[in-house]
Structures are given as C-alpha cells and as structure tokens.
N, C-alpha and C positions, 0 to 999 in steps of 0.2 A: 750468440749469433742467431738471426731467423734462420727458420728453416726454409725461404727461397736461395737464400747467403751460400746455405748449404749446397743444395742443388746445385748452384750454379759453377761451385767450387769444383763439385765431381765432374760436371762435364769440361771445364775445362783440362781436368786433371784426362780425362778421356782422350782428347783430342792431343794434351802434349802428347801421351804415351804413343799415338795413331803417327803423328809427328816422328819421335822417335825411334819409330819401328822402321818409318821410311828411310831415316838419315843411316840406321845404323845397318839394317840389314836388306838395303838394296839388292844384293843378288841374291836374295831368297827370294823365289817368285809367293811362295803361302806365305809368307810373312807379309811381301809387299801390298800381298790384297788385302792380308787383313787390318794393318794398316789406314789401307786409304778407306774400307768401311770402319773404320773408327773413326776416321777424319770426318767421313759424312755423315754417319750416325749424332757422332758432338753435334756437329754443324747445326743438324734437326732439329735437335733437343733444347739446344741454346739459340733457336730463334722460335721454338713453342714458347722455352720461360722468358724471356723476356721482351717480344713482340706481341706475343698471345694478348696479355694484360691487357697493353695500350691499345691495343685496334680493338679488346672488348667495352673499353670506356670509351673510344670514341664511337662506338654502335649502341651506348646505353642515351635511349631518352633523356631529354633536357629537364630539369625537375620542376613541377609546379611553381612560379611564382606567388612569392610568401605576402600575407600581405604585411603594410605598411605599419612601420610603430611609432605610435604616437605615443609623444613627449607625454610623462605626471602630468606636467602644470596644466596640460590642455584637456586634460580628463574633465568634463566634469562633476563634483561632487554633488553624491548620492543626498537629498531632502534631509535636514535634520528632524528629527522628532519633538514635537514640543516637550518640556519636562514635565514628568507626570506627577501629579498634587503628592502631597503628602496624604499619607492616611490617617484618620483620627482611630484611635484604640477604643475596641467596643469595651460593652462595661464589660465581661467577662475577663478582659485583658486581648483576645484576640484582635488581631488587625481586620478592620471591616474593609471589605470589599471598595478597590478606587471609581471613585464617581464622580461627576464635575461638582457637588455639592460636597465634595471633602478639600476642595480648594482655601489656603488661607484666608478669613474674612478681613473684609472691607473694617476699616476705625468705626467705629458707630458713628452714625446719623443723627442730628439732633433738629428734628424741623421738620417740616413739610419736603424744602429742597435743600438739597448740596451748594455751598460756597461755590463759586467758579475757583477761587483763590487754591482751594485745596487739591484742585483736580490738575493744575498749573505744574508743568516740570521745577525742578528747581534750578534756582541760578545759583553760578559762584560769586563772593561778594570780592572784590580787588583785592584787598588786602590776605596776607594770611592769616586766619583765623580760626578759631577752635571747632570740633566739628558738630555738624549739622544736628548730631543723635547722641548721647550718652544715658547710659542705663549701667543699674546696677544691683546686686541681690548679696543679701547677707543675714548671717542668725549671729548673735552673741548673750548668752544666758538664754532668757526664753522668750526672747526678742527676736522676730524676724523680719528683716524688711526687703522692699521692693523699693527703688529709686528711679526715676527717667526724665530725661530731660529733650524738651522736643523744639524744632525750631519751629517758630507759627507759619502758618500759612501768607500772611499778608506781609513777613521778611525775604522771603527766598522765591516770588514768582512774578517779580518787577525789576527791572533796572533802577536805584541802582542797589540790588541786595545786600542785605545787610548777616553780619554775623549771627548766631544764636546769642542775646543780651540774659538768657537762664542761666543760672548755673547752679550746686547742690557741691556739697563736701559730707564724709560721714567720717565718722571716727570714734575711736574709745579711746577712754582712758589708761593709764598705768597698768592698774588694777585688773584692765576688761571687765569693771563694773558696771559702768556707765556709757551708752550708746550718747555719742553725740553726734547731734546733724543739722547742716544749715543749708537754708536756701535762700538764692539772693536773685533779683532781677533788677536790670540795670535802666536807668531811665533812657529812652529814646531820642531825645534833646544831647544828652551826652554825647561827643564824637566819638569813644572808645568804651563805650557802658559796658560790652562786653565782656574787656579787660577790668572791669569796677567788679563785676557782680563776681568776674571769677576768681579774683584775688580778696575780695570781701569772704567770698565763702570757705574759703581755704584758709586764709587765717584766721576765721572765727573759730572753726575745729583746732585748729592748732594751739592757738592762747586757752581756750579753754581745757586742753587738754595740759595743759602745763601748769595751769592756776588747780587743776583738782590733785596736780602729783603734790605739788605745796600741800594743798590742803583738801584731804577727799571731802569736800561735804557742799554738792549743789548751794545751797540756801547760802552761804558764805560768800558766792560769788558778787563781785561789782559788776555788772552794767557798762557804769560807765568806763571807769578803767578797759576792761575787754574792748568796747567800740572804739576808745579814745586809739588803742595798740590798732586793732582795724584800721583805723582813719589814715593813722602812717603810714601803715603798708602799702595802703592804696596811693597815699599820695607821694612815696618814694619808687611805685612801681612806676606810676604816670612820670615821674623826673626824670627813670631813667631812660624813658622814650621819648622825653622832650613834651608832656603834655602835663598839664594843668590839672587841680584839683575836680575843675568843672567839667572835666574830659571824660572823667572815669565817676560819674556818679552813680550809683547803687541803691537799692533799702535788702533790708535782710534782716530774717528772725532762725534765730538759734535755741537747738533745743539740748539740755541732758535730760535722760530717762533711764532710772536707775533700771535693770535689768533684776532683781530680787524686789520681791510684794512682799511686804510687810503685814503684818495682819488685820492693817488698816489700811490697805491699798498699797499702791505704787506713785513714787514722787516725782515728778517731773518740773524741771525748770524750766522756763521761753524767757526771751528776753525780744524785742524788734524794735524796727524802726522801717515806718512806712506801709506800703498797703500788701504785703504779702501776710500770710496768717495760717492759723493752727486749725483743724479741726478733729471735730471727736465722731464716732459713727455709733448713733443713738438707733435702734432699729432699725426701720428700712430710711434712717435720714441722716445723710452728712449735719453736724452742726458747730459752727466755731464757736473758737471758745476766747483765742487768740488772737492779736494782729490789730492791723486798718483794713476797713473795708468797705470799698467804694461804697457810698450812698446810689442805690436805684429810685428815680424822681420821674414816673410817667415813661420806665422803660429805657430814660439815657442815663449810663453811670458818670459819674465824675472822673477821671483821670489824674488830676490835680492831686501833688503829692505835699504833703507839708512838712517833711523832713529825710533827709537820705544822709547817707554817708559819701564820702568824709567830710561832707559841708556841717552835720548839726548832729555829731555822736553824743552829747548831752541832750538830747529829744529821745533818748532811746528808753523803752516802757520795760519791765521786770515783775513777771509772776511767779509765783510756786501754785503746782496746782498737785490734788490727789487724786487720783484714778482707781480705780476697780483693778485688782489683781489683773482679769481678764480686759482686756480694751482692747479697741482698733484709731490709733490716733493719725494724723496726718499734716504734713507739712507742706505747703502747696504756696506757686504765684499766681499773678491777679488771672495768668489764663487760664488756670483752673477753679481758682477759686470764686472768680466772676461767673461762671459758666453753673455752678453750686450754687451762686446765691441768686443766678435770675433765670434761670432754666431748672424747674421742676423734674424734669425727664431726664435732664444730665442726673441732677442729684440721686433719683431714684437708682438709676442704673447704674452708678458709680457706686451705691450703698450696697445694691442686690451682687455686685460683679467684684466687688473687694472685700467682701462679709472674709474671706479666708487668704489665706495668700495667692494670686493666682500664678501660671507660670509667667516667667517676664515677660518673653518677647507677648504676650496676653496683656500685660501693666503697659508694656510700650504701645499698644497699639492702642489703648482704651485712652493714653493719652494724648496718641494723636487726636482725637473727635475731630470729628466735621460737623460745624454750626457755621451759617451763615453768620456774619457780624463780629464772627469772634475770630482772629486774624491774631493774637500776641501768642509770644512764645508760651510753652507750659511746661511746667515743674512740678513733680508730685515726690515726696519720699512719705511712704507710709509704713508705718509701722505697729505691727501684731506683736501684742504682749499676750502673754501669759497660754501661748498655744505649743 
C-alpha cells in the first residue's frame, strides 16, 4: 500500500475512536472533550491529505506548449554523398591517397573524337535476350585466359535494339589437357543471329570435347563432321522456336591448345568458317595467323561473308599450327579484329595493354574501345601460354 493509503487509514482510524469515545462515554465530561478534539483534529488532517494536493495542482502553472511532431515521411532526407573512387594501390602495396584522377578510366579512345554512338544510354531490345556484357577468366595447365564479350555500340543506342549477335564458349577436355574455345558472331541479316552465334559456340566446345575423350589427339579431329554436329544443333534449336535455318545464321572458329610445350613448342589446332580469326602477339604487334579477314580497299572493308553456318559447314578451313612454349595468342570477332587490322593505334595498344594477363574487369573495358566507325559487337578470348 502507498504510503498516502497509509495516512489516511490512521486518521480515519482517529476520528472512528473520536466517534466512539462520544457514543460510548457521553457522561464523562474529559472523555467527551477529548473525543470531539479527536473528531476535529481527523477532520484537519484529512482535508490537508487530500484537498492539500488538488488545490496545489490547480495553482501549478500551465506547462509550456511542446512543439509539433512532424510525421518520418515529411522529414526531409539529408544530401547523399557521391560514392568515392576506388583507390589504385601504390607500388609499395599501400593504398594511395583518393583523388578525382583515381577514378575508374574511360574504354580507350581510338581517333581524334569519340563515336556519339558510344556515349548513347543503352536500350532494351523487345524480345528476351541474352545479356548485354559477359566476361570471363580462367588458368588450366599453364594456360591463362581472359574472355569478354561486349555488345557494340551501333546495337543498343537506337530503336529498334538489338541483342548482343557475340558470343564465346571455353572448355577443356576429359583430361584437362586441352583448353578449348570458341567464338562465334552471328550475321546481322539473320532475324535470330544471336541465338546462331550462341548455340554455335556452345556446341563447338562440347563436340569437341567429346571427339578428344574418343580420342585425345587434336590433329585427329574432322572439321567437317564437328561443324556438320554444329549445323544441327543450330538448326534444331531454330525448330524449336519455330525459326528457320536462315534465322540463326553464325561464322565461328574453334581452337584446342594443348596446355604442356613440348620441346618443340606447343600445338594448337583452329578450324573456322567466316570472317572471325586468330591472332598471335609478335612484339609490340597483334598479327593473325587465322581466319577470314575483311579486305581494307581505300579505308572501306568489305562485310560480305562467303560462308556461315548452318547454311555451308563443308566451307569450313582446318590448321595445326606450332607455337613457342611461351606465347600470347587470341581469338577475336570482326569487331576487334577489324579495329587490329585498320587502326595502328588499336593494334599497338592492344599489344602494349595484353603483353600479360591484365585484371578483367581491365580486358572488359579495353574491349569495350571507342572508335568512331566501328559500331559491331566485340569478342576477344585471349590466351597466355607458358606463364
């Protein structure tokens, strides 16, 4: 019980006794007085405890009016911070100091000026399609590569866009002897090229990884049979979306490269069909060795393809070639590889910037480039032997 509870208990308890002092011993005059000052003493006491209180709250000042609370949602939020660059790692290993020049760099520049095309947001193309960027990095034996695949500039910043028509497949053998890898681009004219290049390159690594568990030894392999197995796939992929062989047309060159150098090099097999190709990094100069590749006449190249898949898998060409234990070889479409065979300054840069392996997201931006003129998708898988 509080202790007002208390108090007020005693004085009432006061006042009965005052009470029954009067009822029981009226003819005692000292009793009767003291009595009725017990009656009146309660009486006092039990209107100090509990009058006192309420007549002091109603004489306590009104309290300041508080002010108003405003609702979260109307707050409003504090400036965000722009996000701050990354840092580049000095050579010591230490983190250098953040500066607007340790900002991620721009793709390189090839030319006097920048494409508009590349500076263009990108659009979605209607259909669902495969996406815009893939990239990829991997070592097997003492093989290391960098892959990426990039959509061009003159697909994605028009109405009405078009899918990425690159694509790349890698793989190994049984064994993990043998690094294989293909890259396919899909002709433009096609209504689905996209789905050609991508199901082209995917089953090239596949069949040929199946023809080397038969039998491990590159030099062995058919050409034609491999492209003839390609040809179907693509053209049972196209059936089962209702589209035509001419729907999903492609070219594509497929490489194994053994991962062990022999004491007279390392062997590599290509097989293609069409204007995508190979090249090898001779000093500071990409140089193929591979492939079709566009004729430049006075600056315009040709476009004009003279064989793809699944239309003409008997046009398909087959080399062995030998390399140097140590090489840098590469497997690239016409948008990179056109860009190497008529721009000097791609070439150099591309030779000075890939002499080692660099880090990816570095391979993916180098293949994005900005050149004016050059507007096709690009494709590079390159691959570092013997590092």
């Amino acid at each position: 019980m509080a202790p007002r509870a208390d108090r007020v208990a005693a004085i009432f308890a006061v006042l009965l006794g005052g009470f029954l002092e009067l009822q029981l011993f009226a003819n005692e005059p000292l009793i009767t007085v003291a009595g009725t000052l017990a009656i009146l003493a309660g009486g006092i006491a039990l209107q100090t405890e509990l009058i006192g209180p309420w007549a002091a709250r109603r004489r306590r000042p009104a309290a300041a009016p508080q002010p108003a609370v405003v609702h979260p949602q109307y707050v409003p939020a504090p400036p965000v911070a722009p996000p701050r660059p990354m840092p580049k790692p000095a050579a010591d290993g230490a983190v250098a100091t953040l500066t607007r020049e340790t900002t991620y760099p721009a793709p390189p520049l090839f030319g006097q000026r920048p494409s508009r095309a590349h500076a263009l947001p990108w659009l979605l193309p209607k259909p669902v399609a495969q996406s815009g960027v893939a990239a990829d990095e991997a070592g097997l034996g003492d093989l290391t590569v960098r892959a990426a695949s990039l959509l061009g500039p003159g697909h994605r910043c028009e109405e009405p866009a078009v899918a990425r028509q690159d694509a790349y497949a890698l793989g190994r053998d049984p064994s993990g002897r043998y690094l294989i890898a293909a890259v396919a681009d899909g002709l433009s004219s096609s209504k689905r090229s996209d789905l050609g290049a991508a199901t082209a390159a995917e089953a090239a690594v596949d069949l040929i990884g199946r023809a080397l568990d038969r039998h491990p030894d590159p030099a062995a392999l058919d050409p034609g049979r491999l492209l003839h197995g390609v040809a179907e796939r693509m053209t049972d992929e196209a059936a089962q979306r209702g589209l035509t062989p001419q729907d999903v047309c492609a070219v594509l060159i497929a490489a194994v490269i053994d991962t062990r150098a022999g004491e007279h090099g390392r062997n590599c097999w290509f097989t293609w069909i069409g204007d995508v190709s190979a090249w090898q990094l001779r000093g500071d100069r990409w140089e193929p060795f591979a492939g079709d590749l566009k004729q430049d006449e006075g600056g315009i190249s040709s476009n004009a393809v003279n064989a793809c898949l699944p239309l003409h898998p008997d046009r398909a060409e087959r080399k062995l070639y030998r390399f140097p234990a140590v090489a840098v070889l590469a497997l690239v479409s016409d948008g990179i590889g056109d860009a190497w065979t008529m721009m000097s300054e791609a070439n150099t840069y591309f030779a000075r910037q890939w002499t080692a392996p660099p880090p990816l997201g570095a391979f993916l931006n180098d293949v994005g480039y900005d050149a004016r003129g050059f507007q096709d998708d690009r494709t590079a898988v390159a691959i570092w032997a013997g590092r």
